[in-house]
N, C-alpha and C positions, 0 to 999 in steps of 0.2 A: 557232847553233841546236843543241838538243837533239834526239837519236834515241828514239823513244817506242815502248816495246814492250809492249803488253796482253795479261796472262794470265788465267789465272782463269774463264773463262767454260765453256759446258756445259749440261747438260741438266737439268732440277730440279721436281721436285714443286712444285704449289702450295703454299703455304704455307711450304717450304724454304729454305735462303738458298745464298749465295755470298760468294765474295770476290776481287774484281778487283785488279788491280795494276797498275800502271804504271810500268815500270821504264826510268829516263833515264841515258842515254850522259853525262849530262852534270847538273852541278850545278843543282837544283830552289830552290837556295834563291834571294828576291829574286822569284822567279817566282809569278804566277797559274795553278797546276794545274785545269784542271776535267776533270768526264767527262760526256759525253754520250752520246745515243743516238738511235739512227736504226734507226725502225720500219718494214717495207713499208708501201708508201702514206701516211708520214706523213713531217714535215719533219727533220732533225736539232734536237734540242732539247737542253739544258740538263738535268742529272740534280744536279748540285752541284759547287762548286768553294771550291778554297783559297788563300789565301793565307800568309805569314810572319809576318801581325797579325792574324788571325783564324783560328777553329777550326774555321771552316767554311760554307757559304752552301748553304740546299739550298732545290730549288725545292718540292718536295712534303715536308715536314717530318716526319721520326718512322720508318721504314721504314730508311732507308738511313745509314751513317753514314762520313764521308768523313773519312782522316786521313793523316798525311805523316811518313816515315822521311828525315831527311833526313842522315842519314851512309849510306844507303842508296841516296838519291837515288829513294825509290820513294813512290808515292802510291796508296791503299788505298782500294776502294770496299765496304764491309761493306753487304747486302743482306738484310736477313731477310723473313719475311713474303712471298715473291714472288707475285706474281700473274701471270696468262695475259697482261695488259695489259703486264706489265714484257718481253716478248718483243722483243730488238733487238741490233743490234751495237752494243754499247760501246765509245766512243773515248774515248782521254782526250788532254786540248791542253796544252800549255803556252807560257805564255807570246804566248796568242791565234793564233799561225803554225804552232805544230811540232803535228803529230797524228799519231796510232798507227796500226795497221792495223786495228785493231779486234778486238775478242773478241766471238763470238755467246754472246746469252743467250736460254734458249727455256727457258720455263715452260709445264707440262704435261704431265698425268696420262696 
């Protein structure tokens, strides 16, 4: 198992962006990377994930864009546009087992 550490997160204007990282102890490649989020009062969900033969899978398409360093072994969550609604700690998984400790993201003026 990989050690997953999420940066990047913070405070941001409507309409502002960010950019998350995820940075593993351990080789990404071969692996399925995603990030998720977990809202108050709502489930952990699905925000996009990657793989080795794909450029990417996103549940809500066009806002956000997900990509992978992988002599870096890091995996990028680019965010523009935010809304109040995009309000969550950000985890990113890999490999379906290993998860981060999270990065808060809080949108708002």
């Amino acid at each position: 198992q990989v050690q997953l550490v999420e940066s990047g997160g913070g405070l941001v204007q409507p309409g502002g962006s960010l950019r998350l990282s995820c940075a593993s102890s351990g080789s990404i490649f071969g692996l399925v990377v995603g990030w998720y989020r977990h809202a108050p009062g709502k489930q952990r969900e699905l925000v996009a994930r990657i793989s080795s033969f794909d450029s990417g899978y996103y549940v809500d398409p066009g806002r956000f864009t997900i990509s992978r360093d992988i002599a870096k072994n890091t995996v990028y969550l680019q965010m523009n546009s935010l809304k109040p609604e995009d309000t969550a700690v950000y985890f990113c998984n890999a490999g379906g087992s290993c998860w981060g400790q999270g990065t808060q993201v809080t949108v708002s003026s």
